[in-house]
C-alpha positions in Angstrom: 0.0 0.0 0.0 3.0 2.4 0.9 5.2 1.5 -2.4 1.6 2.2 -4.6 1.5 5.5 -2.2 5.5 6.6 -3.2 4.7 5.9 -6.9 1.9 8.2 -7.2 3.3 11.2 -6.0 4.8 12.5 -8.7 1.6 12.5 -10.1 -0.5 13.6 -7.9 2.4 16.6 -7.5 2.0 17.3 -11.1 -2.0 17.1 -11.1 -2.0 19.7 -8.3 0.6 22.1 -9.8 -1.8 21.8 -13.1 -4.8 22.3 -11.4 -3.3 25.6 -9.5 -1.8 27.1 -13.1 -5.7 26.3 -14.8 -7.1 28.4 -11.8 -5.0 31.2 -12.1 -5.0 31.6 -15.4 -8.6 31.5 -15.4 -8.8 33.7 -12.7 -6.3 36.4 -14.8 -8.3 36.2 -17.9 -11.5 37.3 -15.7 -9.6 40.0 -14.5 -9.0 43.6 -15.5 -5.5 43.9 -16.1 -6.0 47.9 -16.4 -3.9 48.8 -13.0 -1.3 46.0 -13.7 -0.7 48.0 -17.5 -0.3 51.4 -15.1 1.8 50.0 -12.7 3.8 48.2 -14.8 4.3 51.6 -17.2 5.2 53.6 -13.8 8.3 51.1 -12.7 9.6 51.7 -16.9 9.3 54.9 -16.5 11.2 55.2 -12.8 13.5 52.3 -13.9 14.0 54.5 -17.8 14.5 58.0 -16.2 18.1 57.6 -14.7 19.0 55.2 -16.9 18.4 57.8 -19.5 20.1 60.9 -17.7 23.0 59.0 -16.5 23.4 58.2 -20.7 22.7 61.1 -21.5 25.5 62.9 -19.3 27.9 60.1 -20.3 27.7 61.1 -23.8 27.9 64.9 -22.8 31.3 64.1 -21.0 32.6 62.1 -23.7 31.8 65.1 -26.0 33.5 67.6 -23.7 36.1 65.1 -23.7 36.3 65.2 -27.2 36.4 68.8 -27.9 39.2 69.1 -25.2 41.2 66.4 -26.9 40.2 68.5 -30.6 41.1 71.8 -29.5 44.6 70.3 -28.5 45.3 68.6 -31.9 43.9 71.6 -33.6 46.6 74.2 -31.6 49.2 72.0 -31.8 49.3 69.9 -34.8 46.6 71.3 -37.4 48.9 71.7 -40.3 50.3 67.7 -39.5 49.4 64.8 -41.0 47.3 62.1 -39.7 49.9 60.2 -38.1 51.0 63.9 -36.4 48.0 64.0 -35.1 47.3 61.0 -33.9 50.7 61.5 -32.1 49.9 64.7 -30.3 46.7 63.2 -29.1 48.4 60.1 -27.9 50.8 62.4 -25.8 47.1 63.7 -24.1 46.0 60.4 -23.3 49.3 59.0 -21.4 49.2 61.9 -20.0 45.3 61.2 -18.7 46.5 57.9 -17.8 49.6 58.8 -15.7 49.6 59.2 -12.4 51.9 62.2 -12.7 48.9 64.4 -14.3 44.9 64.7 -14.3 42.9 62.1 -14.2 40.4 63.7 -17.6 41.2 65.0 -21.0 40.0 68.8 -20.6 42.2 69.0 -17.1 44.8 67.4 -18.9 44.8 70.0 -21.8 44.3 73.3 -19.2 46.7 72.4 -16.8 49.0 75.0 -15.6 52.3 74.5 -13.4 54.7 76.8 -11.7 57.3 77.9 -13.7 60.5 79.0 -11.5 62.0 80.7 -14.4 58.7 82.9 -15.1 57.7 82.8 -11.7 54.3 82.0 -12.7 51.7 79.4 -13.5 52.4 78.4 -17.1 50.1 75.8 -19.5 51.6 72.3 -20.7 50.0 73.1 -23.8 51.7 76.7 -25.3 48.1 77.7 -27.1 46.3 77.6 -23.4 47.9 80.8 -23.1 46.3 83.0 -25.7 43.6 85.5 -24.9 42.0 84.8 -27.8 41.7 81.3 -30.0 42.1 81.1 -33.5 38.7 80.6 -35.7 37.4 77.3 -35.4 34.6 75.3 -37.7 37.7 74.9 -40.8 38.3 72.5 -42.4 41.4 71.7 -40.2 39.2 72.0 -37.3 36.7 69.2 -38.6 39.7 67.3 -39.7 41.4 67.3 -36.3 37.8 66.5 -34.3 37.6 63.2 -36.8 41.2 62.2 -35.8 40.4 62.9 -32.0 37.0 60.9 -32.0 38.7 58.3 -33.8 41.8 58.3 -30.9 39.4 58.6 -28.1 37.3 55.2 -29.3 40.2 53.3 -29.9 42.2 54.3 -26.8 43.4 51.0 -26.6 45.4 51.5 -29.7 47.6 54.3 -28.9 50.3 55.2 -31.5 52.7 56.2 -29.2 52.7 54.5 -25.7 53.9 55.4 -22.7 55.2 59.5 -24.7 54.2 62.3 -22.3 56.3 65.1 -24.2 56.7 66.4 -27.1 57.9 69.6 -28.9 58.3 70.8 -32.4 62.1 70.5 -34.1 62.8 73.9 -34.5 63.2 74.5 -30.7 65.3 73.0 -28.2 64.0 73.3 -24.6 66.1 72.7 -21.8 64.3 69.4 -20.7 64.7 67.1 -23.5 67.8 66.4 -22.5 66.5 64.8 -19.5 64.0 62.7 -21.6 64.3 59.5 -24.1 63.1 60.9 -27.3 61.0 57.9 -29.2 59.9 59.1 -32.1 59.8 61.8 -35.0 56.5 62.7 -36.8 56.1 65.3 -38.7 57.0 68.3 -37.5 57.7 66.6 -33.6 60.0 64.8 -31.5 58.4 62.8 -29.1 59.5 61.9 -25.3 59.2 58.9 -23.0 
């Protein structure tokens, strides 16, 4: 009687979960599913909402970012080839990921230091200097924004790694001598 018992649970398990699915179901059919629709469009909309505005500023940063890394290869490099380019934006991001400078693009790019010589607060970048930038929206300035959106995807394939300086060939500051010059591009030497 036990071992008959045993054998028909399963069954009888299965029957039962069967029987509460059909009783539900037909109970959710009868009902009016208006206030499930409402509540279930409320959590989308709470669950959408930062979703949204944390895209939304992600992609405004990344454009900031951008323009930072453009206005940079624009001052410094706009009459350089691709490759020149590509360099002086590499030397931006080593600098972004070295320990030794900011941790973003545009603080990279502003950033001033004490000059003992001058005895004042001088850009790493020479054109963060002027009082008033050069006209943007040319041709060269379109040209370096496609090079730095293409540098800032595909940060993983930096032309130059580990470079953090770099200065055109017709000067000779007094630090390069300190520094392990890597490579020449276009109109640059360029410093580990």
């Amino acid at each position: 009687m036990w071992k008959n018992f045993i054998k028909e649970i399963p069954s009888r398990i299965s029957t039962f979960i069967s029987l509460c699915w059909d009783n539900f179901y037909f109970r959710w059919q009868l009902k009016d599913k208006t206030s499930y629709l409402m509540i279930s469009a409320f959590i989308f909309v709470v669950i959408s909402i930062p979703i949204f505005t944390f895209q939304l500023v992600e992609y405004k940063n990344v454009q900031h970012d951008i323009k930072c890394l453009t206005l940079n290869i624009f001052h410094e490099a706009r009459s350089e080839s691709e490759a020149g380019q590509r360099a002086v934006a590499s030397v931006t991001l080593n600098r972004v990921a070295s320990k030794h400078y900011p941790d973003t693009i545009c603080d990279v790019v502003y950033e001033k230091r004490w000059d003992k010589i001058r005895k004042r607060y001088v850009g790493q970048f020479s054109w963060t200097e002027f009082d008033e930038p050069p006209k943007l929206k040319s041709k060269a300035w379109y040209r370096a924004w496609a090079v730095a959106e293409s540098t800032y995807k595909e940060k993983d394939k930096i032309l130059l790694k580990g470079a953090l300086f770099y200065h055109a060939k017709y000067i000779k500051p007094s630090w390069a001598r300190k520094k392990k010059p890597i490579a020449k591009i276009g109109m640059h030497i360029f410093y580990k």
